[in-house]
C-alpha positions in Angstrom: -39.9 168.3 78.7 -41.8 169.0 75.5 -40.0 170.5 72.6 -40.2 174.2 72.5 -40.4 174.2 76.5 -38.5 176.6 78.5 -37.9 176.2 82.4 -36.6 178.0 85.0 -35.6 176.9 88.7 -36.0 179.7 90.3 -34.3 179.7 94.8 -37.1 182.2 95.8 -35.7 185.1 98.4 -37.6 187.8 99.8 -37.0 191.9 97.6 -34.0 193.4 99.8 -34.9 197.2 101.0 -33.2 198.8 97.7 -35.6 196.5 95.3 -39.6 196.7 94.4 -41.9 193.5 95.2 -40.4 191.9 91.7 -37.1 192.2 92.8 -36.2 194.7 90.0 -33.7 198.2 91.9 -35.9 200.5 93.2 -36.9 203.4 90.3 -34.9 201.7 87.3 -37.1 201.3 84.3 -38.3 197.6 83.3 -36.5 196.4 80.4 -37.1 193.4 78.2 -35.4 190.0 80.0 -33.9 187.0 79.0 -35.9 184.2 79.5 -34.5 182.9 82.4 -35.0 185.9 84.2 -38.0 186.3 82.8 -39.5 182.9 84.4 -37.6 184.1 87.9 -39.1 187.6 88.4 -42.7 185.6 87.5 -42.2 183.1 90.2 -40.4 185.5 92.4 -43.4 187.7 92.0 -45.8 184.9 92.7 -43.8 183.3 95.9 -44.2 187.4 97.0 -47.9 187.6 96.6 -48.0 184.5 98.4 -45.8 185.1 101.4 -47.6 189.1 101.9 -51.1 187.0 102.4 -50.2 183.7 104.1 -47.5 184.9 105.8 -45.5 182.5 104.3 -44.5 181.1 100.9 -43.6 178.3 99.1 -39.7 176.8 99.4 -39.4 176.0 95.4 -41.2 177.7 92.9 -40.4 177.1 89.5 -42.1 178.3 86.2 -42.5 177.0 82.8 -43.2 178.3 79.6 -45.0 176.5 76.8 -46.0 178.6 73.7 -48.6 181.1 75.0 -48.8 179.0 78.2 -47.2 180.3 81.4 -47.4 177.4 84.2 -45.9 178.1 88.1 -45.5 175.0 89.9 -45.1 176.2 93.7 -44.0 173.5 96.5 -44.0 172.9 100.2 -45.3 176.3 101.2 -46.2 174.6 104.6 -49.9 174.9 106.3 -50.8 177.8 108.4 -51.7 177.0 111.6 -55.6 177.3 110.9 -55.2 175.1 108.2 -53.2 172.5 109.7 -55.8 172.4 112.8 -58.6 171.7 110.2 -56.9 168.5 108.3 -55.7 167.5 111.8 -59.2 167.4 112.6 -59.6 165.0 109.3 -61.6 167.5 106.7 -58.7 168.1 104.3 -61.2 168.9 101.9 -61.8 172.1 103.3 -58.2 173.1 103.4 -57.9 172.5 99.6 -61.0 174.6 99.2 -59.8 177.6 101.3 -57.0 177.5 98.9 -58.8 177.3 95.9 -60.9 180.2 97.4 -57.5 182.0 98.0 -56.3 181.2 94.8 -60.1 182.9 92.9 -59.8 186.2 94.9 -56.2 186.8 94.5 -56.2 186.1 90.6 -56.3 189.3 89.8 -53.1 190.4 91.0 -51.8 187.4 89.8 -52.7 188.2 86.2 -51.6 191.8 86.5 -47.8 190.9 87.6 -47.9 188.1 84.7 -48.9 190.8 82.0 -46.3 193.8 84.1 -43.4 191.2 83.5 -43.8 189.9 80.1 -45.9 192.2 78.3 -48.9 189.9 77.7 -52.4 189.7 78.1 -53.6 187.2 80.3 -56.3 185.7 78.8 -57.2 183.0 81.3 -55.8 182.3 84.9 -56.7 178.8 86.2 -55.3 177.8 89.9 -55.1 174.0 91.6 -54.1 173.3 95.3 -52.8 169.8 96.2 -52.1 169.2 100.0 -49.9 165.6 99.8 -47.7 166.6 98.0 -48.0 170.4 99.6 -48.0 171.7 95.5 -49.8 174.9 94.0 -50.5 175.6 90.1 -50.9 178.9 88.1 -51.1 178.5 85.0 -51.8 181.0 82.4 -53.1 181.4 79.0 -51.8 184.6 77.3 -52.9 186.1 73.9 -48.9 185.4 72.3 -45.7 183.8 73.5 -43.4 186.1 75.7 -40.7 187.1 73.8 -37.4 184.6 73.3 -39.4 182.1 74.8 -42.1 179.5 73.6 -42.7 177.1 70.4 -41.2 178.5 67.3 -44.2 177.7 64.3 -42.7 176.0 61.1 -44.2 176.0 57.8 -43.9 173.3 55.6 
């Protein structure tokens, strides 16, 4: 891993009742976070987004930060039925680009749980969907590194 890289592995479970959809206890105030927890609530938040629309989410989801760059890696979030019907009918193609479709339209709330948890603004969201491998990437640019975590600059 790159110097200056931070990474969390993050074993995603589904809010409990007494929680909000990032995890955090119902009503309590959000305070800054270490870093590690930092990178879990993002993925946590992610996998949850995820799971509301497919009906399912991914089983690893871990998130990396680099600088101002914020990247989740999700895997092996399965294939819905629909989709598995269409590759087994030999047009992965389309799969990929239902996701990347999914991926566009749900951006937004994407960005607004990135900049919620670490006090950013998202400046760029960019999404990829890989089937074998069953992998997702969102990555985002934000206007600074969240705090504690990213490359430190060094003058000379």
């Amino acid at each position: 891993m790159p110097a200056g890289a931070d990474r969390f592995e993050s074993d995603i479970q589904m809010p409990s009742p007494d929680r909000d959809a990032l995890g955090e206890p119902t009503g309590a105030a959000r305070g800054s976070r270490s870093g590690g927890q930092l990178l879990a609530k993002i993925s946590t938040a992610i996998v949850s987004i995820m799971r509301e629309h497919y009906g399912r989410g991914p089983t690893r989801a871990k998130t990396y930060v680099l600088d101002d760059i914020i990247v989740c890696v999700l895997r092996g979030s399965g294939f819905t039925p629909l989709e598995q019907t269409i590759m087994d009918s030999g047009d992965p193609d389309r799969v990929i680009a239902m996701r990347h479709d999914f991926q566009r339209v749900i951006a937004g709330r994407y960005k607004q749980v990135v900049e919620e948890l670490t006090g950013r603004n998202v400046l760029a969201c960019l999404s990829q969907a890989h089937l074998d491998p069953d992998i997702a990437i969102e990555m985002f640019l934000v206007d600074r590194p969240p705090e504690g975590l990213g490359a430190v600059d060094h003058a000379p």
